[in-house]
N, C-alpha and C positions, 0 to 999 in steps of 0.2 A: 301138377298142372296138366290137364287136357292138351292134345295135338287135335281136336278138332278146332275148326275155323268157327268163326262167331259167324249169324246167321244173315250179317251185316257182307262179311267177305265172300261168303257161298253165295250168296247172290248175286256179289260184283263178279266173281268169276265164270257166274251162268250168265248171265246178262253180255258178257264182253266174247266170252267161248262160243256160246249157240249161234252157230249162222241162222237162225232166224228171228233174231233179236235186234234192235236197231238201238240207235246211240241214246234217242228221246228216252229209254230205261234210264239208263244211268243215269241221266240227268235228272230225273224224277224220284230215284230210288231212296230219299230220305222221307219221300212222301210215303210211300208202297210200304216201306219194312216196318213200321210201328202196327198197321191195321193188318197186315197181313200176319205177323206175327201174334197177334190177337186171336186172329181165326184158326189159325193155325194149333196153338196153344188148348183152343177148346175141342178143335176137332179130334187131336188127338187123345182129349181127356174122355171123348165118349159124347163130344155135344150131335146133335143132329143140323143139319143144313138146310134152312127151307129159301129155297133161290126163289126171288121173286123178279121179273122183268115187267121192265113197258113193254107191251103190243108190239111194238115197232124191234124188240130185241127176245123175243118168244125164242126166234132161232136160237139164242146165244144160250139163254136157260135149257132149253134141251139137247145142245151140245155138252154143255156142260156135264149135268145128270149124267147122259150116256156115255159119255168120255172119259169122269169119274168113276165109274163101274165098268167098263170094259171088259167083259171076260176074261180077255185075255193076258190082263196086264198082273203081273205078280205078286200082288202085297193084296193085302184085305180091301175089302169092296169099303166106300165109307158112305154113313146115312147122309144120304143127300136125297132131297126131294123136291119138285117143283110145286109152287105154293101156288097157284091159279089152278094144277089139277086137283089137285088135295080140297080146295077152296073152292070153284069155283062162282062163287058168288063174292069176292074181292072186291071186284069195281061197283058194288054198291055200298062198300061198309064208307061212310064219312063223316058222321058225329065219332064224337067220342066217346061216346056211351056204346055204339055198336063196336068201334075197332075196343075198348076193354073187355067187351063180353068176346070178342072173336081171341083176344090172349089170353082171354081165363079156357076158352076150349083147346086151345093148344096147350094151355098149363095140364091140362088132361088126361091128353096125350102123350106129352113129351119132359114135363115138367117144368123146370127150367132150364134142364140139359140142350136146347137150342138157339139158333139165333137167325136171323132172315141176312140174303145177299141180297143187296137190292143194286139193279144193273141197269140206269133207265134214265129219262126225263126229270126235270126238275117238277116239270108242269103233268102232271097224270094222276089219276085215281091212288095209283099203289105208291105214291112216295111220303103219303102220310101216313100210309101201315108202318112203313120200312121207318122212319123218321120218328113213329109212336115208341118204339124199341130203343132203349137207350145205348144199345149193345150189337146193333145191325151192324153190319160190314156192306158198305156204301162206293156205290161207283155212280155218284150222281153226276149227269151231264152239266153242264156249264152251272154248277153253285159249288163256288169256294166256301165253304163250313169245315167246320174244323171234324175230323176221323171219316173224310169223304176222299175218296181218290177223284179225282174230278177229270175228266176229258170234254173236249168241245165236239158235241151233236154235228156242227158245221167242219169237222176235217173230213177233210176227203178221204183219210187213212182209219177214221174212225172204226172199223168192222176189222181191221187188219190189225190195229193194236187191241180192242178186246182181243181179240186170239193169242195175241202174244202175250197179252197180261196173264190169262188163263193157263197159257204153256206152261211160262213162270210159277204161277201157282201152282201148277197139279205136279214142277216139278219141287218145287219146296215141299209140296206136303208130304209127295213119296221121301225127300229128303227128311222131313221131320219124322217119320215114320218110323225108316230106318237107319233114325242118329245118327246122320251124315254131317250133322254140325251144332251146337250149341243155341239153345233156341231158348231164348231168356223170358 
């Protein structure tokens, strides 16, 4: 029998320990650990990351990226990349004949070892990309669907929890990285 912690507990005790985490985690964190756990799962198998943002959260994908790869931070750099630079002609793809020929180019590329973060609007160009992907890891603003971590556009804390969601994440993944806990 393993003494590490299932990926259920390691989270409850970052979430509760990190003073810059707030109580709304916890309460949420049955929503968080099943898609989180997903991404997490691929990332370490070699998948590639293509973050994509609404306009209005551009910041948060190039926080991310750079935050992700940080020189300085000790474990291996992981493929992450922002899909508007990669792309950017994004916000014209909206049949569906063009976004299949835009993931047959990324099958090209990348094969199918990827998957898009999509961080955004419910209502914008890029949630039909991110939504065309059966396998996107989704932080859509006010739509309850089911494998979407959902926040409301209208909190005032909105910009303060992306960053704490992200903290969370980037420390799960260094955690899933170096097998700090069971990650099913």
């Amino acid at each position: 029998m393993s003494d590490k912690l299932s990926f259920d507990q390691w989270t409850l005790q970052q979430i509760r320990y990190d003073k810059s985490m707030m109580s709304w985690l916890e309460e949420r964190r049955y929503e968080w650990l099943p898609l989180v756990a997903d991404a997490l799962n691929r990332i370490v198998s070699g998948h590639s990351v293509l973050i994509l943002t609404d306009d209005e959260r551009d910041w948060f994908g190039q926080y991310a990226v750079t935050s992700l790869n940080y020189s300085l931070k000790n474990r291996p750099f992981i493929p992450i990349y922002e899909l508007k630079k990669v792309a950017p002609y994004l916000v014209r793809l909206q049949s569906k004949e063009e976004i299949e020929l835009f993931f047959d180019t990324l099958e090209l590329s990348y094969g199918t070892r990827y998957f898009i973060w999509y961080i955004g609007g419910a209502n914008t160009p890029y949630v039909k990309l991110a939504k065309s992907k059966h396998d996107s890891f989704l932080w859509i603003l006010d739509e309850n669907m089911q494998n979407n971590f959902t926040l409301n556009s209208f909190d005032d804390l909105l910009d303060i929890k992306l960053l704490q969601l992200f903290r969370l994440f980037e420390k799960s993944l260094e955690g899933a990285i170096f097998g700090e806990f069971l990650l099913e």
